[in-house]
C-alpha positions in Angstrom: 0.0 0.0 0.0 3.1 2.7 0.6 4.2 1.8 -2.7 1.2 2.8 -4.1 1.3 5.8 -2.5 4.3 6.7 -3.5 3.8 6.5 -6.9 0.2 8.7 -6.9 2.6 11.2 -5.2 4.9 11.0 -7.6 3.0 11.1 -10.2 1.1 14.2 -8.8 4.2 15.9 -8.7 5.5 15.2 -12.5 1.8 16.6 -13.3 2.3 19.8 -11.0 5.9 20.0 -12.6 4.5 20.1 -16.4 1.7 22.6 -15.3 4.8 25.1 -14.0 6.5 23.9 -16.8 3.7 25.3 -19.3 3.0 28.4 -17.0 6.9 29.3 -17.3 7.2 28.8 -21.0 3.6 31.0 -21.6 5.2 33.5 -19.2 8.5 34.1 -21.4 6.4 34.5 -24.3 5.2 37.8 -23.3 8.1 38.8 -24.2 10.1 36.4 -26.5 8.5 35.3 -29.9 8.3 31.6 -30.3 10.9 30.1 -32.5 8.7 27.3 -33.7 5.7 25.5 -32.2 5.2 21.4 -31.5 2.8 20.9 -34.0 5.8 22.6 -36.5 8.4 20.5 -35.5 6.1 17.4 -35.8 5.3 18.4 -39.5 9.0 19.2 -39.8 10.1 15.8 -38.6 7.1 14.1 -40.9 9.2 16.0 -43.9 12.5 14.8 -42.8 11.1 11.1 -43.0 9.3 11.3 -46.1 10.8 11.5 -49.7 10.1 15.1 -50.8 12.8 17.8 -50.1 12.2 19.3 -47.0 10.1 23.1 -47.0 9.6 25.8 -44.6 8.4 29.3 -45.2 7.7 31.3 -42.3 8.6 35.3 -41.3 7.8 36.8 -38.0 6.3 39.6 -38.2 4.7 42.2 -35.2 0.7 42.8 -34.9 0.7 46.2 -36.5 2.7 44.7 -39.7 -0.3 42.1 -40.0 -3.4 43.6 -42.3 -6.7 44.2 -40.3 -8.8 42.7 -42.6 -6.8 39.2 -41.7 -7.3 39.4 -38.4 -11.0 40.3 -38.8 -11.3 37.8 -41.6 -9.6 34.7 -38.9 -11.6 35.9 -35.5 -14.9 35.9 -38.0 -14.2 32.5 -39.1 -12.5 30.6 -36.2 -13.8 33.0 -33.2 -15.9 35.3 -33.1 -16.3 35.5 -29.3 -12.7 35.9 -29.2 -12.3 39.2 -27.3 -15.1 38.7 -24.9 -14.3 34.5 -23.6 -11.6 33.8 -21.3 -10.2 31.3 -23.4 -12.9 28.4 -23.9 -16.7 28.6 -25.1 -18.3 25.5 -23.3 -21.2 26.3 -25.2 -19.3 26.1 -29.0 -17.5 22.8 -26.9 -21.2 21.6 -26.5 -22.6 22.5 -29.8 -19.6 20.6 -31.5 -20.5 17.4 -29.5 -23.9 17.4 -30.3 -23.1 17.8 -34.0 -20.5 15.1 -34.0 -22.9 12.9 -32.4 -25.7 13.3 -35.0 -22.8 13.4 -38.0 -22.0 9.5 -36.7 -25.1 8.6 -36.1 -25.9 9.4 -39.9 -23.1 7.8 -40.6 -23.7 4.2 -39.0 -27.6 4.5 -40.4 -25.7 5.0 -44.0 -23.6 2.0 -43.3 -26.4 -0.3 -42.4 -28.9 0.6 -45.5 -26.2 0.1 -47.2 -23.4 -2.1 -46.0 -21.3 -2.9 -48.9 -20.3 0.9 -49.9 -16.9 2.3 -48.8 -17.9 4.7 -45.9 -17.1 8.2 -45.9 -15.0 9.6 -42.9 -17.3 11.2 -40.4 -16.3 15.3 -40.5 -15.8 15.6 -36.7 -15.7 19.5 -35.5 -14.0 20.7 -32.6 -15.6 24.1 -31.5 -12.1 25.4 -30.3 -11.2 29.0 -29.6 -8.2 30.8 -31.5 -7.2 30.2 -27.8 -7.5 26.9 -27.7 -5.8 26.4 -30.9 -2.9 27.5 -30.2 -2.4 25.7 -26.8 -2.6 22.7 -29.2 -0.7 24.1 -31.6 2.1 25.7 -29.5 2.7 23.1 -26.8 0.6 19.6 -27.2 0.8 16.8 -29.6 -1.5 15.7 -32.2 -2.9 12.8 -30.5 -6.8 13.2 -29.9 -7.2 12.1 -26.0 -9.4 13.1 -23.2 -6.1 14.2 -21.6 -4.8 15.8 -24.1 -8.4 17.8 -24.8 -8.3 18.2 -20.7 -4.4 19.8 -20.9 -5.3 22.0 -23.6 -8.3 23.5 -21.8 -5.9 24.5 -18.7 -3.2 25.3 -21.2 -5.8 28.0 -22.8 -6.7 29.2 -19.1 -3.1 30.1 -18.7 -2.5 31.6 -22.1 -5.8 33.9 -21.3 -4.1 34.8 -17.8 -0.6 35.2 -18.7 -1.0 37.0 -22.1 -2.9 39.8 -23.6 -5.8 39.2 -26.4 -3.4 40.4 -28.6 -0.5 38.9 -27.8 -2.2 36.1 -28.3 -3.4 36.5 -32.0 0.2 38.0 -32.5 1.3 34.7 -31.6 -1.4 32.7 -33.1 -1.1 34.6 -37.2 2.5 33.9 -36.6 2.2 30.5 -36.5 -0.5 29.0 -37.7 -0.6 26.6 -40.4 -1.5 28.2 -44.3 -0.1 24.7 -46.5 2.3 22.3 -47.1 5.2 24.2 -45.2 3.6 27.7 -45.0 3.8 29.0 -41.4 1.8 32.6 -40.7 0.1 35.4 -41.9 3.8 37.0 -43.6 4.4 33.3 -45.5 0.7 33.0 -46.3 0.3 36.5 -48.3 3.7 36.0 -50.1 3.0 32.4 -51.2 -0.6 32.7 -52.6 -0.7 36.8 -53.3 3.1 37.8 -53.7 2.4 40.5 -50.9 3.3 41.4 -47.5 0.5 40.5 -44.5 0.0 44.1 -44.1 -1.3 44.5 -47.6 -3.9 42.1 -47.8 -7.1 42.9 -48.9 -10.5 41.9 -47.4 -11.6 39.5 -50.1 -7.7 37.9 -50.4 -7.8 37.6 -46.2 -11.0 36.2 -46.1 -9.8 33.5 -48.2 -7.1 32.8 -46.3 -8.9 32.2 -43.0 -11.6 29.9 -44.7 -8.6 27.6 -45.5 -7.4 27.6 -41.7 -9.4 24.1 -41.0 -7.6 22.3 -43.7 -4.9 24.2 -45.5 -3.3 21.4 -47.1 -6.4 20.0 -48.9 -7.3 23.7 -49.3 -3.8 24.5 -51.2 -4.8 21.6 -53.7 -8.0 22.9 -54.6 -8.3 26.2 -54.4 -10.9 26.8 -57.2 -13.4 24.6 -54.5 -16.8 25.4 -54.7 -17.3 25.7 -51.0 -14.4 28.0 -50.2 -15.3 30.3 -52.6 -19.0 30.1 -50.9 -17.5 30.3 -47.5 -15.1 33.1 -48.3 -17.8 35.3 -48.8 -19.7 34.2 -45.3 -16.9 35.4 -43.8 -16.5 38.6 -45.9 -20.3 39.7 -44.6 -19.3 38.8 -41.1 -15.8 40.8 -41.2 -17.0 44.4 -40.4 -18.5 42.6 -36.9 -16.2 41.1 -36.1 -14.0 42.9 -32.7 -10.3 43.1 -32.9 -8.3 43.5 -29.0 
């Protein structure tokens, strides 16, 4: 029994070790710009084992370099509760959920009427913040766990406590993923409009924040019926939208 003790005490404190670990590392970046993030080096490290040369475009630049428009066009399309939540919206959590349930259940009724066609991957969404996202993003792996979805709720907590709403998007348009190898807002405008961030119009950063759920498949299609559609969703919704 004191052996089993000793290990839920040790493992208690290698939890409350990581959580000051995470609170340290959000800290500095108040002030120091993140060289690269863990989803990054993950992708990075998926290039170095594959076959095709190895590709990375990405350019730091501050907030006031990035266009307006963009960061209207990304909080109207990922967030738009952005400057008012303090990092998670349990009711967006709870609205994804419900959706995902239905989209499966459609999906096994589908594959009993009619059991010998292929079945289509169920679209799962997440209803995660720009906050949330970049807990993931910055300091978690890929993996799709309840503790990883539990860490990245406390992780988002911490980012809204240690860091400013700005800061944050700084942070997050630096980083984010825009394609194969295309990291933030500065990467983004040169590869598909052969212009800085700062000069991007409404319609061109509308388009780029309707690729943000899936860049890459975006990037390969980019005559898509539904982006185009999307893209101009977003465009009405930009002038509502509240920048910090």
């Amino acid at each position: 029994m004191k052996g089993l003790w000793r290990w839920l005490a040790l493992a208690l404190l290698a939890f409350f070790a990581l959580q000051l670990f995470f609170v340290l590392r959000i800290a500095l970046m108040a002030r120091i710009n993140p060289e690269s993030t863990s989803f990054q080096r993950s992708a990075l490290w998926a290039q170095w084992r594959g076959d095709a040369p190895v590709h990375w475009r990405q350019q730091w630049v501050p907030y006031a370099q990035i266009s307006a428009q963009l960061k209207r066009a990304v909080i109207a399309s990922e967030d738009d509760g952005f400057t008012q939540h303090d990092g998670v919206q349990w009711s967006a959590i709870e609205r994804a959920w419900e959706r995902n349930a239905s989209a499966r259940a459609r999906a096994e009724r589908s594959e009993q009427r009619h059991p010998n066609r292929p079945m289509r991957p169920v679209r799962l969404r997440g209803g995660s913040t720009i906050t949330q996202q970049l807990a993931k993003n910055l300091l978690l792996s890929g993996e799709r766990t309840l503790a990883r979805k539990g860490q990245e709720l406390a992780l988002a907590y911490m980012l809204e406590g240690l860091l400013s709403k700005q800061r944050i998007l700084e942070i997050y348009l630096n980083n984010v993923e825009w394609g194969d190898g295309i990291y933030g807002a500065e990467a983004a405008a040169e590869h598909y409009y052969r212009k800085s961030a700062a000069q991007l119009t409404a319609p061109e950063a509308a388009r780029l924040a309707v690729m943000l759920p899936a860049p890459r498949r975006f990037e390969k299609s980019p005559n898509s019926a539904y982006l185009a559609g999307r893209t101009r969703t977003i465009l009405a919704r930009m002038p509502s939208a509240q920048l910090p």
